[in-house]
C-alpha positions, 0 to 999 in steps of 0.5 A: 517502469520499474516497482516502486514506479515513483522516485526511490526517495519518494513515499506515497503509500494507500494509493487511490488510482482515478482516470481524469480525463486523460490522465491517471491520478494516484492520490495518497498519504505521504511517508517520509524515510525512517519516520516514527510514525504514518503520514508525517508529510502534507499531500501531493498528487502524481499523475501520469499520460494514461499512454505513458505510465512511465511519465509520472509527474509530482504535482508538488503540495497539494494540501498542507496540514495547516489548512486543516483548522484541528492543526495548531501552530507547532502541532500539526494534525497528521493526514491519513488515507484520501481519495478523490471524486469529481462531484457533479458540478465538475469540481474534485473532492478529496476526503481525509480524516486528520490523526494525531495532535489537537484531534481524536482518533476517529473524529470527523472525516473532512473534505477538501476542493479544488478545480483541478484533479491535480490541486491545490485543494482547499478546506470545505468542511467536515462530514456532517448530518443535516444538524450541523452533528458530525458523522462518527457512527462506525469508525471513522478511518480510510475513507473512499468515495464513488460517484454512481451515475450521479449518486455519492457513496461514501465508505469508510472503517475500521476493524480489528484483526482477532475475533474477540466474540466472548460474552463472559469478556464483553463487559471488558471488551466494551470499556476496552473499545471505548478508550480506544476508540473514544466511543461510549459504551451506549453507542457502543452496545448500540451500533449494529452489527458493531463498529467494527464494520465497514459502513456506507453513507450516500451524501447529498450534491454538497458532498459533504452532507448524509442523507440518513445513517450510516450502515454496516456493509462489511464485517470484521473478524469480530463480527464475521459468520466463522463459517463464511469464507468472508471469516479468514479475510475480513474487513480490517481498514483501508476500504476502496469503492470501484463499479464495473459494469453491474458489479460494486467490487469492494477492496479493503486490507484483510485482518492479515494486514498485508493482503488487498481482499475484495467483496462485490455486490450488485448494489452499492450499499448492501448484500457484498460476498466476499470474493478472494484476494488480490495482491499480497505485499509479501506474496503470502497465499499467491500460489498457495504460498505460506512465507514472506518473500517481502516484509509483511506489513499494512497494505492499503490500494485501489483498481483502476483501468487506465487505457484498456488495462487494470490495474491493482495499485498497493503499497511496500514496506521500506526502512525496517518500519510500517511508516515508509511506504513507497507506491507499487502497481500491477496489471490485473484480470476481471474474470467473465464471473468477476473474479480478479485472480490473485497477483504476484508481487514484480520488480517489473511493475505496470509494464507486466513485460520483462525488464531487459537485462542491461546496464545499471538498476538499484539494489532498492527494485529488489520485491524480494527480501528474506533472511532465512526468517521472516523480517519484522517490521520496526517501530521508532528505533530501527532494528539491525535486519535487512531492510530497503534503505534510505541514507543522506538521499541515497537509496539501497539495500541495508544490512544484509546478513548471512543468508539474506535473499534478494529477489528480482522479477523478472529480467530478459537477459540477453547473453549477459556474461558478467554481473557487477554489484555496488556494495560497503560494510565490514561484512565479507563473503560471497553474493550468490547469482541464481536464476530460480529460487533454491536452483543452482549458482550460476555465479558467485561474486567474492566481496572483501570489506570496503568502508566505501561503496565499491564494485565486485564482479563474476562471470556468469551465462544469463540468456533468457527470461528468468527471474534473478536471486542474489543470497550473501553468504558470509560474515558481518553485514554488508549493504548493495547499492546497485547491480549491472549486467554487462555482456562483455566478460572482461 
């Protein structure tokens, strides 16, 4: 049960965790490999035995585009974050806001319906006012939904990432926010503290009509106090909604854009204090610390328990882009004071034990990849770095140049004394075996040029539980495909 712990071929990224009886269901958006941009493909749900998180089923299309009356023949609305609730009439909602042609950015968030936790879900409606008006207040983007013994909260938003707190530039900021956001400089100026906030919303049995007016519950960096601590993490997108015990806990993605922060209130629509950080998807401030070990790109999860344990579900960057985005999970611990202390990013996942090291894995469960620099994400046309790959079904490792770094945690080896790697390219040189990163070789696998995927080895001594880092050194690129381990030495 290995991260990413769905199919490699598989891209759901924004995951929304929800114990359906039991059951665990991950409601999401949907990338595809080397898209040019986010959520190309229609919904699906998996789900999972909350006894056997390694059984997880694809509920096939669960919502297509087409439902969505904004989608044209030929021009279909893209649709981005969701998340699910059971309504109190049993039935299950999914809430979604539809991007892209034939619709505004930050028009209305919308609601589908179905019987079953799994789908197929059905079109109900757009978030209205009592009127008939839709609801745009705030920035409609990401919403996430909770239903509080009875009573529906809806939360949703967008921020920016900067402080751009300047009053000889607010003329300018206001006409610039309102072409891009399509807003009006009047609700604009009259939204407070801005639209830039995460706002709440309570909805009526219908689920899909407010009660009043949405307000702010959460700042963004350009309205948050510069001496809070909320200040260094605040609220950029991607809001998830949890109650334990008396504690609301707010996670949202943090203007670092690659990190799940938290806030807790003990209400549901006010007073939040911002908490600490859960997971990184690059390990940035894990530990304290200050490099990538993974591509740092947008991050968008939930917590869930699912029988007796919690869990942070997030997302990886994959393909050199911020548009291929495959599911990852960790367990986590609720402090007694209710904190949640920052997570490692693991190549061994949900399980939280050691992967045992036999036999065969991909080169793709690598949750470390650095190059002596940080690896830049790329939009539309790749870029030439080493990246999480996917070619005519097949996924591995691309590209990998002089001192590229792939990290696996974590193995429990038991007297391993080869390892074999499967690899291509024009490149040549030398894949080094470590146990800890920056630590001593424990083996060096020699690699020629191979136009076709072929196989190198090396002796090595591997007893224990460790870590597993493997740095090309040498010239050109090469790609890897999978690793083995083997305790025989011949």
């Amino acid at each position: 049960m290995p991260n990413p712990f769905l199919p490699l071929t598989e891209y759901i990224p924004d995951g929304e965790a929800h114990v359906f009886g039991d059951r665990v269901y991950l409601y999401g958006s949907h990338d595809q490999a080397r898209s040019d941009r986010f959520c190309a493909r229609d919904y699906t749900v998996w789900s999972a035995p909350v006894d056997d998180l390694s059984a997880w089923h694809c509920h096939g299309v669960t919502y297509r585009k087409d439902q969505d009356p904004r989608s044209k023949p030929g021009k279909l609305v893209d649709f981005y974050a969701p998340d699910c609730v059971r309504g109190n009439d049993g039935r299950y909602y999914l809430y979604y806001c539809a991007m892209g042609p034939n619709t505004r950015n930050f028009g209305p968030m919308s609601v589908a319906v179905s019987d079953n936790p799994g789908g197929p879900f059905s079109y109900l409606g757009d978030i209205r006012y009592p009127d008939g008006r839709p609801v745009l207040k705030f920035l409609t983007n990401d919403p996430a939904v909770l239903n509080d013994s009875g009573r529906i909260w809806l939360y949703y938003g967008w921020g920016l990432a900067r402080d751009f707190r300047n009053k000889r530039f607010e003329p300018i900021y206001n006409i610039v926010q309102s072409k891009l956001f399509q807003r009006s400089i009047a609700e604009i100026q009259a939204t407070k503290p801005s639209i830039l906030s995460c706002a709440v919303v309570e909805l009526e049995q219908d689920m899909r009509t407010v009660k009043g007016e949405p307000k702010a519950v959460l700042d963004s960096k350009t309205t948050a106090d510069k001496g809070s601590s909320l200040y260094r993490h605040a609220f950029y997108e991607a809001p998830s909604i949890r109650k334990i015990g008396d504690l609301y806990y707010l996670i949202y993605s943090s203007g670092e854009n690659n990190e799940l922060a938290y806030a807790t209130s003990r209400y549901p629509d006010r007073d939040f204090q911002y908490r600490g950080v859960i997971i990184s998807n690059s390990d940035l401030g894990y530990q304290g610390n200050a490099i990538p070990k993974a591509p740092a790109g947008t991050i968008h999860g939930s917590i869930e328990r699912v029988n007796g344990q919690w869990y942070v579900f997030y997302h990886r960057c994959t393909n050199n882009t911020d548009f291929s985005r495959q599911a990852c999970a960790e367990p986590i611990q609720i402090l007694p004071d209710g904190t949640i202390p920052q997570v490692e990013i693991t190549t061994q996942g949900m399980d939280g034990n050691p992967i045992p090291g036999v036999g065969c894995i991909p080169a793709a469960y690598a949750c470390n990849l650095t190059c002596g620099k940080p690896v830049k994400l790329g939009v539309g046309k790749q870029q030439a770095l080493p990246r999480i790959d996917e070619s005519n079904g097949e996924v591995f490792v691309a590209d990998l140049m002089d001192n590229t770094q792939l990290g696996y945690k974590y193995f429990n080896f038991r007297d391993v004394k080869k390892i074999r790697v499967t690899y291509r390219g024009a490149g040549s040189g030398a894949v080094e075996v470590r146990t800890q990163e920056g630590g001593n070789t424990v083996g060096s696998i020699d690699l020629l040029p191979s136009a076709g995927w072929t196989q190198a080895s090396a002796e090595v001594k591997l007893d224990g539980v460790y870590p597993l880092y493997l740095r090309f050194r040498g010239k050109g690129r090469i790609d890897l495909k999978t690793i083995s381990f083997s305790e025989e030495d011949t």
